[in-house]
N, C-alpha and C positions, 0 to 999 in steps of 0.2 A: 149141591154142596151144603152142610151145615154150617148153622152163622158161627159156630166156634173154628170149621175147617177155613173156611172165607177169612175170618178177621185172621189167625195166624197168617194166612196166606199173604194179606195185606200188610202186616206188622214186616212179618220177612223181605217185603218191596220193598219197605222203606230203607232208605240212608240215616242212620241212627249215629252216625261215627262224628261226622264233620273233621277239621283238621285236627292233630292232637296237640295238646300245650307244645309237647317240646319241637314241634313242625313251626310253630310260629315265635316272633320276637315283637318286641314294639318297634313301631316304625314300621310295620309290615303294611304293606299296604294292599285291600280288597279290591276285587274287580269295581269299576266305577261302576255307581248304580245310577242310569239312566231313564230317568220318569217325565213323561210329558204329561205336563200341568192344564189338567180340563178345567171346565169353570163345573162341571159335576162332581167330579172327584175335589173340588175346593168346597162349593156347596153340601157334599153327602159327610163326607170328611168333620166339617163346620156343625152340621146338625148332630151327627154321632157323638159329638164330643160334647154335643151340648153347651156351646158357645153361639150364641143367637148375635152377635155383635155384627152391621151389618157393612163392615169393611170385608165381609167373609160370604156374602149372598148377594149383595145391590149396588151395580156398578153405578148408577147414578148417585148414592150416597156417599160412596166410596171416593168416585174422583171429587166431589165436593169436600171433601174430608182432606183433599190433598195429595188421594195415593192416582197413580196412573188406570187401579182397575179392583177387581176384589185381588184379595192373596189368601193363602193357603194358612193356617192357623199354625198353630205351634204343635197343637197337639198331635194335630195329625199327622204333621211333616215328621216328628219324634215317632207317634204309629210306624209308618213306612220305613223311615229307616232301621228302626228298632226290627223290627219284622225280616228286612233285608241282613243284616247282621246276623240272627238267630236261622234265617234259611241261609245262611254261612255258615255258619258255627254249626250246627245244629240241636237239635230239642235237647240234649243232654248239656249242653253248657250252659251259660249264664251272663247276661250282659248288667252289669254292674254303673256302669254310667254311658252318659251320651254327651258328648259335646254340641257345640251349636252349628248342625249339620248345613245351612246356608250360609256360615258366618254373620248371622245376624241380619241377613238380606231376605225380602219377602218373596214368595215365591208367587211370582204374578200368574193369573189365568193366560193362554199360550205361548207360556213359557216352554221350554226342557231345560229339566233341570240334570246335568251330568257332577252327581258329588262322588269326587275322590274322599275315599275315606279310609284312615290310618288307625293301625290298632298303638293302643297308648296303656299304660299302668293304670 
């Protein structure tokens, strides 16, 4: 098969729709996205974003610092959700803002974290 027969073939697999504007309302609310919190995915997460701060890699500094263990940075926790939303939506829409998808709580190494998540204006 040619790489132009192949990629059509792949484009055509995909789901390109996601739900339409007038299928949803605010207050709608997403399947809850359920992620269990590794101390890898805190750590790889942590490095990607280039945030070297080490309440994000060294438990021992960490719980000296006051927290119970590392936790999961901002940025990354916003990656993931972000990412969950748009394989919601899909590639043709647009997410415009994010709220504070833990409510401001850190997302500790083995943890699961289950966020209910509401669409808003």
């Amino acid at each position: 098969m040619s790489a132009a027969k192949s990629a059509a073939s792949s484009a055509s697999a995909l789901n390109l729709s996601g739900p339409l504007f007038s299928a949803v309302a605010v207050g709608d609310e997403l399947p809850t996205l359920e992620l269990p919190i590794t101390r890898t995915l805190i750590v790889s997460g942590a490095i990607a974003s280039r945030d070297y701060q080490d309440v994000h890699h060294d438990s021992v500094l960490a719980t000296d610092r006051g927290s119970k263990d590392i936790f999961m940075n901002i940025l990354t926790t916003n990656g993931l959700v972000g990412r969950y939303v748009t394989d919601w939506s899909g590639p043709r829409k647009r997410q415009r803002k994010l709220g504070r998808p833990f409510g401001g709580s850190p997302a500790f190494v083995r943890n699961r974290a289950s966020l209910p998540l509401t669409l808003s204006s």
